[in-house]
N, C-alpha and C positions, 0 to 999 in steps of 0.2 A: 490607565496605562499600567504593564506590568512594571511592578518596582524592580530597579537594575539588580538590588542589594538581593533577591530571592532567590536560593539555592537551584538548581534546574538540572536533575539527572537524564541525561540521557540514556537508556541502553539498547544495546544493537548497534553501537556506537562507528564500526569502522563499516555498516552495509551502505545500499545507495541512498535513501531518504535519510538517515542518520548523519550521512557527513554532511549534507545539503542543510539539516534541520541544523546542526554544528555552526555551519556562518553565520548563517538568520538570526540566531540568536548567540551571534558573536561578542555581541554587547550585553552581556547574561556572567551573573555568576554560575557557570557551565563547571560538570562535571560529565565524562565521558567512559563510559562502561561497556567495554565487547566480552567476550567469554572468557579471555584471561583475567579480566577480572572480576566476573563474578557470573557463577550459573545458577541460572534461574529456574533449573529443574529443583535444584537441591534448595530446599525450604528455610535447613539449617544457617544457610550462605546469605537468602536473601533476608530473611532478618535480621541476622548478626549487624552485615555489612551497610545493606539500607537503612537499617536501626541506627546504627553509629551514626551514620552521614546526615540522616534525620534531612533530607531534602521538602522544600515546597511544592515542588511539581516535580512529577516522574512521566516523562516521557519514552513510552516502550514501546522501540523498533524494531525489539529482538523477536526473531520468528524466524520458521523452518517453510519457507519458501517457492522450493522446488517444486512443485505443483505435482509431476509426474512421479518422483523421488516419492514421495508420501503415500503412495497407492503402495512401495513396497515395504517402506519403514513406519507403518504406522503408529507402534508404539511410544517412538521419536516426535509425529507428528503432535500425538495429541498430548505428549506431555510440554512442549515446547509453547505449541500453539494452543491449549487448551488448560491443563493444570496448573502449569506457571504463574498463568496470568493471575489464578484464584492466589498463588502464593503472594503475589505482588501489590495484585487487590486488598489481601489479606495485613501486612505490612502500609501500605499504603493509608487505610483506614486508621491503623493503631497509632502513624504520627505526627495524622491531619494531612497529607498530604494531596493535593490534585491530583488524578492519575488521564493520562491521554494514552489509550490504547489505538493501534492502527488494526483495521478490518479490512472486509476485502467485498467486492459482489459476489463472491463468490459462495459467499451466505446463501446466497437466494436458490429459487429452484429453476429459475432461468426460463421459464413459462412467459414470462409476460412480456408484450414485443413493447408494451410502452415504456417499460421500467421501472424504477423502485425507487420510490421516494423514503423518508429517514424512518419513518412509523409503519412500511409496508411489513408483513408478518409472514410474506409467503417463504419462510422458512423450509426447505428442503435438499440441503447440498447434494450434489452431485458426483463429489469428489471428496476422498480423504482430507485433503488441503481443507477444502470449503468445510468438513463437517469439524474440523479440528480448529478452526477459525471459531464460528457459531459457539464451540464451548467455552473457549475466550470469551465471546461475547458475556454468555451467559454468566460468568462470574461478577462480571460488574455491576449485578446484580445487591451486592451486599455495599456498593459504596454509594455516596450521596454527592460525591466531586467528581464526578468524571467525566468526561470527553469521550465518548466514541466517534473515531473517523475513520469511514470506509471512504475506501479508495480503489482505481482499477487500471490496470493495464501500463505501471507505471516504468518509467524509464531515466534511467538520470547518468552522471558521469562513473560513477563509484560501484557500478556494477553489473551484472549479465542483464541485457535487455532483448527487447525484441528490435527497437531499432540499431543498437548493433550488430547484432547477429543477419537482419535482414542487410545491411551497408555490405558486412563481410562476402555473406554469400553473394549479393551481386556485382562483385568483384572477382568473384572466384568462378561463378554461373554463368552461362547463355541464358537459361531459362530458369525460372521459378515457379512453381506451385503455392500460392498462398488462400486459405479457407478464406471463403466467402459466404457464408452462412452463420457465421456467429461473429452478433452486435455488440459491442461494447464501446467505454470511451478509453482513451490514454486519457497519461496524468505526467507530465512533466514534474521531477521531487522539486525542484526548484519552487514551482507554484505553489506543490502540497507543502511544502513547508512555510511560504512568504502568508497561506489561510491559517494554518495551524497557530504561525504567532498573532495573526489577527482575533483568530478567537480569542486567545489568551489575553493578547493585548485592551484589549474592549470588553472584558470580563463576561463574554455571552452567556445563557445562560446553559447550565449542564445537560449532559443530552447527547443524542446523536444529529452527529456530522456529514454530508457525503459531499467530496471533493474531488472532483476531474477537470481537465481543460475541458471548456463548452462544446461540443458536436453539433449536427444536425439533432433533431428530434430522432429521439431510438436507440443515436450513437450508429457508430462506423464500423465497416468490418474489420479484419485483418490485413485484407486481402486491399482494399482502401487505404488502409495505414501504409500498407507497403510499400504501395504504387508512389504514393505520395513522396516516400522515404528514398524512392529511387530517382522520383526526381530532380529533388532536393541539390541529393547526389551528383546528378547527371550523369546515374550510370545507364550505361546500352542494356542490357538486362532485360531479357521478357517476363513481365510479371503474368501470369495467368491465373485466372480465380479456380480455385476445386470446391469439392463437399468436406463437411466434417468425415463422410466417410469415406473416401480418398484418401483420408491423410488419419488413420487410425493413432492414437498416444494410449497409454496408460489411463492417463484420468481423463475420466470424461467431464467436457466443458460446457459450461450453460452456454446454450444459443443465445440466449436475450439478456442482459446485464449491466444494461443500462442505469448507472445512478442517476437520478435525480435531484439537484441542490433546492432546496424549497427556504433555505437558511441564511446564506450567506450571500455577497454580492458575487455575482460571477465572475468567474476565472476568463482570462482570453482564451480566445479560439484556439483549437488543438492545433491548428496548421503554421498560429505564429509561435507557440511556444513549440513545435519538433523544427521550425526554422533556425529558432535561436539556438535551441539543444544543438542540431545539425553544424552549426556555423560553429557553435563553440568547441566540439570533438575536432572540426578539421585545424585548427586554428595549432 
């Protein structure tokens, strides 16, 4: 069991899996860090400050998210999403600390209709986001404690989602358009944080992680997720499926993205956990 007495930083502190990961480990000596209090771009800050605080476990939320945002800010991206992490890693190491970094599938090259288990290597982003992710990854590289957990499609109370935005629009819509050609799972933060303290809790061993609510085999569309999300709803709303090329963005999205858990006990079905999510937003 984790000991209560153990320091536990979080940073990325006020996004959606951070406030989620904030209750879980409510019972934690918790310390909470968004960008007023400390940027992780700047090396000088996270030593100084991390060094001082000398935490047991650093859990890092903090990341540049916007998926489309990052095709045009890329120098943003990859120092947020990529550099940082080696500063953090770097500290991390010097004073014994666990580090738990969050990834994404969006690592992968999106090729594979089965999906991507924890040791797949088919490394080839598609996206700014994704290739700024991977250099993250690779930093962890120099430490011998850490956690890597990919995650995908994920939704929670504390910040822009897909199933808000899809609720909004079909409130506002007669008709929807949503892609049905690219597989993934959702991730309820709720869940992703109730596994996170599991690993920690039950001391697993270091390594990577991959965390979703369970799918069918392949994982579900978007266009799936939606339907679902409007029914939930019970909004009148036409949902209609399109092509990824119908609905052109900035960054291009892997088709196939399917994590894998080959690790850990699974997570309940995506349909009960966007029920709960769903019940708890109208509430």
């Amino acid at each position: 069991m984790l000991d209560k007495n153990k320091k536990i930083l979080i940073l990325g502190a006020k996004g959606m899996l951070a406030t989620d990961l904030a209750k879980i480990f409510s019972f934690y000596n918790l310390t909470l860090w968004d960008f007023d209090d400390i940027d992780i771009i700047d090396k000088n800050q996270v030593d100084s400050k991390i060094g001082d605080l000398k935490p047991d476990i650093i859990l890092n939320c903090a990341a540049f998210t916007n998926v489309d945002a990052c095709e045009e800010e890329v120098d943003k991206a990859t120092m947020v999403n990529g550099l940082a992490v080696g500063y953090l890693t770097d500290i991390a190491r010097k004073i014994g600390a666990i580090f738990v970094q969050i990834s994404t599938d969006y690592v992968f090259d999106g090729k594979n209709k089965k999906g991507y288990i924890e040791n797949s290597q088919e490394f080839w982003p598609s996206s700014i986001y994704g290739a700024s992710k991977l250099l993250g990854e690779k930093a962890l590289a120099k430490l011998d404690k850490y956690y890597l957990v990919r995650t995908s499609w994920l939704y929670g109370r504390h910040g822009k989602n897909f199933v808000d935005t899809i609720s909004r629009l079909g409130r506002e819509k007669k008709e929807l358009k949503v892609i049905n050609d690219q597989f993934g799972k959702p991730t309820y933060t709720v869940d992703l944080a109730r596994q996170i303290l599991y690993i920690l809790n039950n001391d697993l061993p270091f390594g990577i992680y991959h965390i979703t609510n369970e799918t069918k085999k392949g994982g579900i569309t978007w266009y799936e997720f939606a339907k679902k999300i409007c029914k939930l709803q019970k909004l009148k709303v036409k949902v209609r499926p399109c092509s990824t090329a119908e609905y052109p963005l900035p960054a291009k999205r892997p088709p196939y993205s399917s994590l894998i858990n080959t690790k850990l006990p699974k997570t309940r079905n995506w349909q009960k956990a966007l029920k709960e999510y769903i019940k708890s937003i109208n509430n």
